[in-house]
DRENLUM-567801 format. One record per residue: x, y, z of N, C-alpha, C in turn; residue number from 0. Coordinates in steps of 0.1 Angstrom, whole numbers, m for minus. Example, Ala and Ser with C-alpha at 12.3 -4.5 7.8 and 13.67 -1.06 7.14 Angstrom:
! DRENLUM-567801
LOMI    n.x    n.y    n.z   ca.x   ca.y   ca.z    c.x    c.y    c.z    i
LOMI    132    m57     78    123    m45     78    132    m33     78    0
LOMI    128    m22     71    137    m11     71    129      0     79    1
END
This chain:
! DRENLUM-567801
LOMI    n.x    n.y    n.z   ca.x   ca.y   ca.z    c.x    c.y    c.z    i
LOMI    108    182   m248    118    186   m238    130    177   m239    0
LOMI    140    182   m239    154    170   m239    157    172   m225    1
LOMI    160    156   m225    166    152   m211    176    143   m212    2
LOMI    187    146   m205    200    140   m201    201    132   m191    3
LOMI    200    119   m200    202    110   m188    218    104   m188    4
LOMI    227    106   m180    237     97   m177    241     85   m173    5
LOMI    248     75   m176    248     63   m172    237     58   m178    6
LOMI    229     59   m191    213     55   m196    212     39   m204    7
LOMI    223     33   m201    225     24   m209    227     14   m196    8
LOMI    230     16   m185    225      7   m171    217      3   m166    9
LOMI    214     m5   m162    207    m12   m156    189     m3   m153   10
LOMI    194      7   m139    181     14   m139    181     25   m153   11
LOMI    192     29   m155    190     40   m163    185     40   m179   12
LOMI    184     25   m183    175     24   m195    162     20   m194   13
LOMI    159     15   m181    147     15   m181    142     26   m183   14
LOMI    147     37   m171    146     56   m171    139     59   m185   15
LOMI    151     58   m194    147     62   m206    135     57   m217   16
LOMI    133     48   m212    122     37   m213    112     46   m212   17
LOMI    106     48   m196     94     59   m192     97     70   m198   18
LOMI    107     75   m199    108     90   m207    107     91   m217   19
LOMI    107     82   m229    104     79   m238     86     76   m243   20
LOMI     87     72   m234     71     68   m236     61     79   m227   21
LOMI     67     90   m223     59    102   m220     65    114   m227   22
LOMI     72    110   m233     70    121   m253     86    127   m249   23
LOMI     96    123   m237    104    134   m239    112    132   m251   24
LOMI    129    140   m250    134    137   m260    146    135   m255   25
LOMI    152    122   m253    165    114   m244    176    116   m255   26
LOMI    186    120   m244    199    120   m246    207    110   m237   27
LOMI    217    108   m246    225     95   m235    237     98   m237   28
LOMI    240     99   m223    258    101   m223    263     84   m213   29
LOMI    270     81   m225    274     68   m208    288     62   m218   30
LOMI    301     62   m208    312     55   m212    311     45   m216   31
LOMI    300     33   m212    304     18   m215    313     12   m213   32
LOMI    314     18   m202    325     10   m193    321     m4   m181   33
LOMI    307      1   m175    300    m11   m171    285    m14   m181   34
LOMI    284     m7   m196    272    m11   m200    278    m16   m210   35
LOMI    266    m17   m221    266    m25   m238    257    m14   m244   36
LOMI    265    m12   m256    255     m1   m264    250    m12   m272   37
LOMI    240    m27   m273    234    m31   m274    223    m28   m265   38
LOMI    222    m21   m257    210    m18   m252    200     m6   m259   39
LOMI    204     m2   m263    200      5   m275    192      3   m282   40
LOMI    191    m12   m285    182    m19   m298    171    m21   m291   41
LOMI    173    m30   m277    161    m32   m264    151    m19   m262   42
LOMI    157     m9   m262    152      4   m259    143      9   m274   43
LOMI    148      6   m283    145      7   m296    132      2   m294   44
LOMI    133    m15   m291    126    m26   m295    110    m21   m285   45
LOMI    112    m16   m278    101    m12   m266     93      1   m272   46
LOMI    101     11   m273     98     23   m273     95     27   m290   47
LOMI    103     20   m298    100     24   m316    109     37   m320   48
LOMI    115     44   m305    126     50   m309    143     46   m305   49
LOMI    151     49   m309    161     43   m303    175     61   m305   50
LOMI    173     58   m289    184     75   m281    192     75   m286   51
LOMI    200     90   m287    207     97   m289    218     92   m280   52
LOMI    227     83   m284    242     83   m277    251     91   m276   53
LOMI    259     96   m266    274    100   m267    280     96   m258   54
LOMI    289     87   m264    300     80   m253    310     84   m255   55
LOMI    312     86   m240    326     96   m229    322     97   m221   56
LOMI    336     96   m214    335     97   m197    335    114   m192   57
LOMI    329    110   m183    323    125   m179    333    128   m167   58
LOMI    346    121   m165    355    129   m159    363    135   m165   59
LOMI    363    134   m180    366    148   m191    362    161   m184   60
LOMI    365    167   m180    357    180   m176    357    190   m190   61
LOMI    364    189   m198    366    203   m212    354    194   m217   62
LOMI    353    184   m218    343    175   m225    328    179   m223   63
LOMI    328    180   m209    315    176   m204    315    196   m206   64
LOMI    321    203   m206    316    215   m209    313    217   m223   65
LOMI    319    213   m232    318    218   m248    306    209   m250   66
LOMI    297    196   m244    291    186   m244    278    199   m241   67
LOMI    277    204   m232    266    215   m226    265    227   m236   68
LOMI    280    229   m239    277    242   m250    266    239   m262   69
LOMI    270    225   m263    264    223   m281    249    217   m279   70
LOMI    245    213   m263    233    212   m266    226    219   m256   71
LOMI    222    232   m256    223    240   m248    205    240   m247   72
LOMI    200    233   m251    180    229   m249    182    217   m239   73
LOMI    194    211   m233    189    206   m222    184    214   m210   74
LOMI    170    205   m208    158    213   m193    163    203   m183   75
LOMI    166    193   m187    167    185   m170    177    173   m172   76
LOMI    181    166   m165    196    157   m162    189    151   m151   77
LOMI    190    136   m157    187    122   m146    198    121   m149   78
LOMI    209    120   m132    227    111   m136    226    102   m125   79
LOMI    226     89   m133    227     79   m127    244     72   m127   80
LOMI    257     76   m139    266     73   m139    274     77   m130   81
LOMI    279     62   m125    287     62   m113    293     50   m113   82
LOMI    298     45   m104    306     32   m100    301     27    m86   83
LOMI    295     17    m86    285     14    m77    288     m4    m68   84
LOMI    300     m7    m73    304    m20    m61    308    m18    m51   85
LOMI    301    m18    m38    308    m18    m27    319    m19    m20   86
LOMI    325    m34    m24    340    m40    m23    348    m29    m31   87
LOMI    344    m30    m46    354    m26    m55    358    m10    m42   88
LOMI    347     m4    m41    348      7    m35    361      6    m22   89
LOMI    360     m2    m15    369     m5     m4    385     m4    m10   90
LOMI    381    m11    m18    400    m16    m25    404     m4    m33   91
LOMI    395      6    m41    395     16    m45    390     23    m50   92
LOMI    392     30    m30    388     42    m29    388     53    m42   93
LOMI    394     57    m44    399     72    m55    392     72    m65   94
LOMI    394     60    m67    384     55    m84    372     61    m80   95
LOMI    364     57    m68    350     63    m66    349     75    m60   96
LOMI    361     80    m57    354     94    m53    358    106    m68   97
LOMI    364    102    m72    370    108    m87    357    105    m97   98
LOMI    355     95    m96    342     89   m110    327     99   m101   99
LOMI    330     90    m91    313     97    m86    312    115    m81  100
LOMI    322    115    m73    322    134    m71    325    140    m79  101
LOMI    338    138    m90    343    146    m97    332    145   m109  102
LOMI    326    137   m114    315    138   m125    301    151   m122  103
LOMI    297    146   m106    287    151   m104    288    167   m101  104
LOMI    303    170    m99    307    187   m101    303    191   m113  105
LOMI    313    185   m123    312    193   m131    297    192   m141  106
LOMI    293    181   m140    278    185   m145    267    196   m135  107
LOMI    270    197   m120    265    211   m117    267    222   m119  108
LOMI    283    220   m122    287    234   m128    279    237   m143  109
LOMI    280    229   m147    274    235   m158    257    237   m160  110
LOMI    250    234   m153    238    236   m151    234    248   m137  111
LOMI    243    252   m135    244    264   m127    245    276   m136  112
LOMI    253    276   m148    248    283   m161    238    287   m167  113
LOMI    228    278   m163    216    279   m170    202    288   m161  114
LOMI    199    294   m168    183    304   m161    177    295   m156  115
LOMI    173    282   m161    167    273   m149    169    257   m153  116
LOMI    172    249   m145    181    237   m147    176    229   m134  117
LOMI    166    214   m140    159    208   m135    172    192   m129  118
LOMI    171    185   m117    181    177   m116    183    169   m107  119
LOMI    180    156   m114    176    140   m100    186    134   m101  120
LOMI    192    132    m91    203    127    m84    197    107    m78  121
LOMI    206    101    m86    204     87    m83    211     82    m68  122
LOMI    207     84    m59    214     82    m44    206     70    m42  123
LOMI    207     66    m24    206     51    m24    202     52     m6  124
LOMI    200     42     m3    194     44     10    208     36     18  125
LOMI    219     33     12    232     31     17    234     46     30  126
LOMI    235     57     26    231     70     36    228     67     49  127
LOMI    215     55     50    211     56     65    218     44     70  128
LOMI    230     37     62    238     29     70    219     17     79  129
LOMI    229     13     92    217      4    101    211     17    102  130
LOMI    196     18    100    188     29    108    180     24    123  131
LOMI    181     32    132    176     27    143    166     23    145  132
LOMI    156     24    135    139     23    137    138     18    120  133
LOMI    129     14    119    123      9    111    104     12    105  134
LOMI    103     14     96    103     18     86    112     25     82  135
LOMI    123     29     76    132     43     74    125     57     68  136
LOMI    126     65     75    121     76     66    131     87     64  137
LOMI    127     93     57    137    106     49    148    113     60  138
LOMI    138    114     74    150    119     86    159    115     90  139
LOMI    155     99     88    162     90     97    177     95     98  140
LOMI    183     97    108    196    103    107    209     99     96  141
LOMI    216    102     94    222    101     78    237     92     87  142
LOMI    242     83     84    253     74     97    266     75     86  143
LOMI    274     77     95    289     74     88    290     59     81  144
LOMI    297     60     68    292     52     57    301     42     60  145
LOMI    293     30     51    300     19     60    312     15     47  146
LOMI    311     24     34    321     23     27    324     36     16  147
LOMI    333     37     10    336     47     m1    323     51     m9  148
LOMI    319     35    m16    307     38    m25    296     48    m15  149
LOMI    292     43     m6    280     45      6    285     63      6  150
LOMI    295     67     10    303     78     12    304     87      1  151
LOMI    301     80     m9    298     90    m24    287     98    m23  152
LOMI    275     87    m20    261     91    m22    260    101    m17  153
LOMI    267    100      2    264    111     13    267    124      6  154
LOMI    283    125      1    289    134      0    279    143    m16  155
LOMI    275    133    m21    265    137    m33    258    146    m33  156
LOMI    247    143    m25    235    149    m16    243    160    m12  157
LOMI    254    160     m6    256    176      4    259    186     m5  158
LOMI    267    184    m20    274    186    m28    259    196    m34  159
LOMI    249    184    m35    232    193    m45    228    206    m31  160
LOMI    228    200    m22    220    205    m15    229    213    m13  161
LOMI    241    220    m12    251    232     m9    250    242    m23  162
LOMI    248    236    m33    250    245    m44    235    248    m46  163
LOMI    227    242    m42    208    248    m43    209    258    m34  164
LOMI    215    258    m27    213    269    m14    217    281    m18  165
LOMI    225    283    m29    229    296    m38    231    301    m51  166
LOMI    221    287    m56    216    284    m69    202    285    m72  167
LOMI    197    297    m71    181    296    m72    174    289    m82  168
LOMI    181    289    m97    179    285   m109    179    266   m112  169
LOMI    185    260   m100    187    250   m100    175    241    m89  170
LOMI    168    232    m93    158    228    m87    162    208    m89  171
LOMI    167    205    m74    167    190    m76    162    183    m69  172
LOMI    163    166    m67    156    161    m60    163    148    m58  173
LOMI    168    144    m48    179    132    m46    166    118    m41  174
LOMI    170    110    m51    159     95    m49    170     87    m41  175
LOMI    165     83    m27    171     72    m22    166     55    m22  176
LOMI    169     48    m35    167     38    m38    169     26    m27  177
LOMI    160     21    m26    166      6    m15    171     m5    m27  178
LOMI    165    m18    m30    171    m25    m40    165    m30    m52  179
LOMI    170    m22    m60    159    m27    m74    165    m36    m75  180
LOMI    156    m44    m85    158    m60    m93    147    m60   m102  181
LOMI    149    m71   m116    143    m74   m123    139    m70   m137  182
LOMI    132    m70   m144    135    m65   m162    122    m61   m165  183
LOMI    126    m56   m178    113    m51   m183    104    m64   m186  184
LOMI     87    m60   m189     84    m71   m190     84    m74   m199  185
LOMI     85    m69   m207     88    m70   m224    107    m82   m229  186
LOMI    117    m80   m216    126    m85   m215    138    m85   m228  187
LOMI    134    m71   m234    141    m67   m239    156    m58   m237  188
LOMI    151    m54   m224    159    m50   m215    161    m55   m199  189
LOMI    176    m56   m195    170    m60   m176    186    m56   m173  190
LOMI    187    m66   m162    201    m62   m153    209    m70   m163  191
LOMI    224    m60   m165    236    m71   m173    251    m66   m162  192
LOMI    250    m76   m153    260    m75   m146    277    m80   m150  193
LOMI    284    m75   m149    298    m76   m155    306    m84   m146  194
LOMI    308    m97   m146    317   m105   m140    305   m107   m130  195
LOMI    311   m115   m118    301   m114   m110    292   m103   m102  196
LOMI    282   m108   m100    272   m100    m92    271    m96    m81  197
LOMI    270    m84    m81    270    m79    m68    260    m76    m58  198
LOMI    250    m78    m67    231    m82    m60    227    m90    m60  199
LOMI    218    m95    m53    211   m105    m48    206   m113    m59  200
LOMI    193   m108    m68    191   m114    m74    194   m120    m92  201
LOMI    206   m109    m97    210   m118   m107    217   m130   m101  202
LOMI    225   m130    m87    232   m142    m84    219   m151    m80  203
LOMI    210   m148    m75    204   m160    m76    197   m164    m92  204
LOMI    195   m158    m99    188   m162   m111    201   m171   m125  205
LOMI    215   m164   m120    225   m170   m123    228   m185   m120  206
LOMI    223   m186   m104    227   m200   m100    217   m209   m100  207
LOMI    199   m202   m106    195   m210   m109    192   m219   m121  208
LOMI    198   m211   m132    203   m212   m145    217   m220   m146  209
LOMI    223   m221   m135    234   m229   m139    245   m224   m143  210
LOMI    247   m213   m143    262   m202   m144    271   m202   m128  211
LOMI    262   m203   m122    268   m202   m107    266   m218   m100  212
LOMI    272   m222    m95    272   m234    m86    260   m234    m76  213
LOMI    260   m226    m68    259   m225    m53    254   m210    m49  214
LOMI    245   m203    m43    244   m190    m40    249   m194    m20  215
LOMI    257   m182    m21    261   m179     m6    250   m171      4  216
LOMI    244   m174      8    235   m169     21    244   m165     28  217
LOMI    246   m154     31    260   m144     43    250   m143     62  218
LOMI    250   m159     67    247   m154     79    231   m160     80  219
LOMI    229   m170     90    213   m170     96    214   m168    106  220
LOMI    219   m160    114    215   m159    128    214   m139    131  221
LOMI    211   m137    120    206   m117    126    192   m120    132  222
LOMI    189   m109    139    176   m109    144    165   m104    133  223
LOMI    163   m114    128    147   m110    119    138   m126    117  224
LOMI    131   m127    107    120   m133    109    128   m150    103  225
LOMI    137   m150     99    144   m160     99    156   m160     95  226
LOMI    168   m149    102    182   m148    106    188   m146     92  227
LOMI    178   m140     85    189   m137     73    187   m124     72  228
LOMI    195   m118     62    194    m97     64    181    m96     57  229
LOMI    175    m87     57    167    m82     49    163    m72     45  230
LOMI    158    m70     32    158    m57     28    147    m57     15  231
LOMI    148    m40     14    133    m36      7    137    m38    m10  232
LOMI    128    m49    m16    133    m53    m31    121    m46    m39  233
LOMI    125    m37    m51    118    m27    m61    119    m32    m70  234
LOMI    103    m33    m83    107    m37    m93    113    m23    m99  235
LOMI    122    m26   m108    130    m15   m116    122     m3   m121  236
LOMI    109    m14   m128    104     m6   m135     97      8   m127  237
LOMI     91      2   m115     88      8   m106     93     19   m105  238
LOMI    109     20   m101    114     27    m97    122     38   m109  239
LOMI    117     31   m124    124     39   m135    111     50   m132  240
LOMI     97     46   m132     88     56   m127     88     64   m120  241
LOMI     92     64   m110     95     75    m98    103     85   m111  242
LOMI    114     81   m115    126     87   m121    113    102   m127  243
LOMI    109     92   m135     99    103   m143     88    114   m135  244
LOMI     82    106   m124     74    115   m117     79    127   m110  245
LOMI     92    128   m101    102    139   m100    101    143   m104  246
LOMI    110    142   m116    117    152   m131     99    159   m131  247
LOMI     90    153   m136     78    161   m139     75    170   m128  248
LOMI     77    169   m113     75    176   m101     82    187   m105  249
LOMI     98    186   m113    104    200   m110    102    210   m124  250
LOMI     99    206   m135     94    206   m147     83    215   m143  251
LOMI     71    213   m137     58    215   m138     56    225   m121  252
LOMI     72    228   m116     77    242   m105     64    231    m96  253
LOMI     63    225    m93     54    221    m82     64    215    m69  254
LOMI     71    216    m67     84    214    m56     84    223    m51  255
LOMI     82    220    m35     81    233    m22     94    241    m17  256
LOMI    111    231    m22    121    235    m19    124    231    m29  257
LOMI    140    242    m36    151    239    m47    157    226    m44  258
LOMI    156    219    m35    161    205    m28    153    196    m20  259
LOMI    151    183    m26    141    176    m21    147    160    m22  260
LOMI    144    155     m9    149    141     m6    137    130     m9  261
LOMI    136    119    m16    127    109    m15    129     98    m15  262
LOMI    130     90     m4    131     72     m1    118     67    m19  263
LOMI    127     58    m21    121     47    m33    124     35    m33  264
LOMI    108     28    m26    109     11    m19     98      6    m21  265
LOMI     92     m4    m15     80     m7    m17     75     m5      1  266
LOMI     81     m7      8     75     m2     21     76    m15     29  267
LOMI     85    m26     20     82    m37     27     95    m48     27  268
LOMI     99    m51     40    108    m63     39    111    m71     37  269
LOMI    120    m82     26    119    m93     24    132    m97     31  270
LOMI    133   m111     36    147   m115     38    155   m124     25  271
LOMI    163   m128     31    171   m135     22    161   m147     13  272
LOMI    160   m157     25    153   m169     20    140   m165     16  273
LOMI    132   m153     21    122   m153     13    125   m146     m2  274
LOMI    140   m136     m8    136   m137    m18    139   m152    m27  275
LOMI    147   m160    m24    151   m173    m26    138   m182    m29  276
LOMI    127   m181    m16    117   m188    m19    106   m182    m29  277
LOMI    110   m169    m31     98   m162    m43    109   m167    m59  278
LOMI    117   m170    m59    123   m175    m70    119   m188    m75  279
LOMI    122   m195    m58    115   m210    m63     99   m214    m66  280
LOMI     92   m202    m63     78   m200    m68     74   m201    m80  281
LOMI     82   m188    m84     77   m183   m104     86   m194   m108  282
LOMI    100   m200   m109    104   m207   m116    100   m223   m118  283
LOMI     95   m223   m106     94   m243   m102    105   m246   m100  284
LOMI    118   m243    m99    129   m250    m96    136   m245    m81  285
LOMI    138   m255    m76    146   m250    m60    159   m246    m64  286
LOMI    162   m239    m58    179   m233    m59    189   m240    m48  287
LOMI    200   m243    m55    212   m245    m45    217   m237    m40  288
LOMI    217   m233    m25    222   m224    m16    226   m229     m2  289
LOMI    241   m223     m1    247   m226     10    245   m216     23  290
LOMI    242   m215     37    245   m210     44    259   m207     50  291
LOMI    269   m192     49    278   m197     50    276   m182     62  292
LOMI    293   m181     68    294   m166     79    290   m157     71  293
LOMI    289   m145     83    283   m134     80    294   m128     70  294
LOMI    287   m117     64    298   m107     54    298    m98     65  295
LOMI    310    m90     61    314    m79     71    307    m66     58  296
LOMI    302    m57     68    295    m46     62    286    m49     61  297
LOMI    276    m58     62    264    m61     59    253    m54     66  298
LOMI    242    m51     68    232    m43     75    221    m55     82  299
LOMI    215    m57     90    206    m66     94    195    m63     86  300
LOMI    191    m49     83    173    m49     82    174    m33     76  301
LOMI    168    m33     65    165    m16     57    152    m19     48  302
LOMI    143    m10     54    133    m13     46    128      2     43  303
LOMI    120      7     32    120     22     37    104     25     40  304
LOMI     96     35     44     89     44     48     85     47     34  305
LOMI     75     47     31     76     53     13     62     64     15  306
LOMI     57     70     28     50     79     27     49     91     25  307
LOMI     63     95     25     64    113     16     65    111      2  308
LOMI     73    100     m4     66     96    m18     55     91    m27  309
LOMI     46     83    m18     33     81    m22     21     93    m22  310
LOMI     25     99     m8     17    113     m5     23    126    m20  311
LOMI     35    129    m12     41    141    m19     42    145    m35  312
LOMI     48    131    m38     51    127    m50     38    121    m60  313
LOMI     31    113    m49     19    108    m64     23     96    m67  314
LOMI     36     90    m62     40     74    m68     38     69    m57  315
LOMI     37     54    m62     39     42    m54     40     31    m64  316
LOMI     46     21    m56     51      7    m60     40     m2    m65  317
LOMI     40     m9    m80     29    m15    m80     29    m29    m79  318
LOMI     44    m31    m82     43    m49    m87     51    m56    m71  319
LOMI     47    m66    m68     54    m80    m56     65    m82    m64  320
LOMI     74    m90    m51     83    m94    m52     85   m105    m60  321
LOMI     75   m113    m65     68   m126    m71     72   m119    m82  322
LOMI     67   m106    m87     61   m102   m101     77    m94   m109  323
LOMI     84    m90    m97    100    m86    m98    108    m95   m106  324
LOMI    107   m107    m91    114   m118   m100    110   m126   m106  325
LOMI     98   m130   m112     99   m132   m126    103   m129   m136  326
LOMI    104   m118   m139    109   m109   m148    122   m112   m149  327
LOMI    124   m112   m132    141   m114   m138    145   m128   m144  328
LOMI    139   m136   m140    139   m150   m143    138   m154   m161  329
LOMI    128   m147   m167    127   m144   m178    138   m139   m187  330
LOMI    140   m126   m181    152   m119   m187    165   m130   m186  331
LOMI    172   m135   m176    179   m148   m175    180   m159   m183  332
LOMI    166   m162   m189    166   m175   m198    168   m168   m209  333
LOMI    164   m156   m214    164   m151   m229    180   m149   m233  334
LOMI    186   m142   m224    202   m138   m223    205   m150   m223  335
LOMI    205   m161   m219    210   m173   m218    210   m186   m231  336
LOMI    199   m178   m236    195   m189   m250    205   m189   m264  337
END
């Protein structure tokens, strides 16, 4: 079965291809390389003993991304993970993200609304439930006005699947709301390659423990949690490249109760700041230099998710600690670095 993965040369999305590769599909990769390296390629090679089918262009071509559908018209299913995903950047500009992330994700439904039956996992983010009132978060948790453009993509994403499923019989999707992956394959032929600085937690910490960075910024100890730093639910990748695959097979194999289906992907559990900091100074032996400085604006106190309609519904769950995350990343870190 061919599968289209978008953005497959990122961060989660080569893992993706990783698991889908190693459960016999047959991967396609569309991604600009605009935030990736088509050296990932060889990593994916190096793992799997095959190495994907590329086509680089941007998928805000729309003639593109149709004549792109015409010529491979045995695509069954589309993981699109390509988007533009910095928060700030999002702030400063706006357009760019609603153009890259809405305008992409049309016209790839348009064209799979063509098709007699057209399988399709949408990479969303648990950005959606903004602060949620309660804690564990689960799938209901009410959906909050976004605290930015990027956050505002995802929402608008979701309504975008779920409006065209409602009159699209033929189309069967499933939106993953990711909390925060981190960390590399364990093979560490592939992991996170962030462009300029980082905008997550833990390459900046694994950067400043390596000595590319000075100083990691702690944004704030005085939120209400178990020691005044934010906290939030950390996924190993790999983990969560798995979910990718378990879906896609849910809608593959018609076992999906609705043409539209939502699922939180976390481990179920909170870390804060300093504890991920102190699970780094664990696997590595080295203490990290880190400043306590003010709070960031936009920041959330506490998101952890509920992972019980995905462990139940779905058949997945999380296997590796946060320990076992960041090692990997730590690893990946020194190889890139040598």
């Amino acid at each position: 079965m061919k599968i289209l993965v978008t953005g497959g040369l990122g961060f989660i999305g080569s893992h993706t291809v990783v698991e889908l590769q190693q459960k016999g599909f047959d991967v396609l990769i569309v991604d600009d390389c605009s935030n990736s390296n088509e050296n990932v390629l060889e990593g994916i090679k190096a793992i799997t003993g095959i190495k994907p089918t590329l086509e680089k262009f941007d998928l805000k071509n729309k003639d593109k991304v149709e004549s792109f559908f015409k010529e491979h018209i045995d695509i069954v299913g589309v993981i699109h993970f390509a988007a533009s995903k910095a928060v700030g950047e999002s702030v400063e500009n706006p357009l760019l993200y609603y153009e890259n992330n809405v305008g992409t994700l049309i016209y790839i439904l348009k064209e799979l609304c063509k098709k007699n039956s057209a399988s399709f996992i949408f990479s969303s983010s648990c950005t959606v439930y903004g602060q949620a009132d309660k804690m564990p978060i689960t799938e209901d948790a009410p959906i909050k006005v976004a605290e930015s453009p990027y956050g505002n993509t995802k929402q608008i994403g979701e309504e975008i699947i779920a409006d065209t499923c409602k009159v699209t019989p033929s189309l069967n999707a499933i939106a993953l709301r990711y909390f925060n992956p981190m960390g590399a394959h364990p093979s560490a032929e592939i992991g996170e390659l962030p462009v300029g600085v980082p905008q997550n937690l833990v390459p900046f910490i694994t950067q400043t423990g390596i000595g590319m960075r000075k100083e990691l910024s702690v944004f704030g100890n005085d939120y209400p949690t178990i020691d005044g730093t934010c906290v939030r639910d950390y996924i190993y990748v790999v983990d969560l490249a798995k979910a990718h695959v378990v879906a896609l097979e849910r809608l593959l194999e018609n076992k999906n109760t609705k043409n539209y289906e939502v699922f939180n992907v976390g481990t179920g559990t909170g870390s804060s700041v300093l504890e991920a900091i102190q699970s780094f100074e664990r696997v590595s032996g080295n203490s990290l230099n880190y400043k306590i400085v003010a709070r960031r604006s936009g920041d959330i106190t506490t998101a952890y998710a509920d992972t019980t309609k995905a462990n139940t519904t779905l058949g997945w769950k999380s296997e590796y600690s946060l320990d076992d995350a960041m090692k990997s990343a730590w690893v990946w870190e020194q190889k890139i670095r040598d």
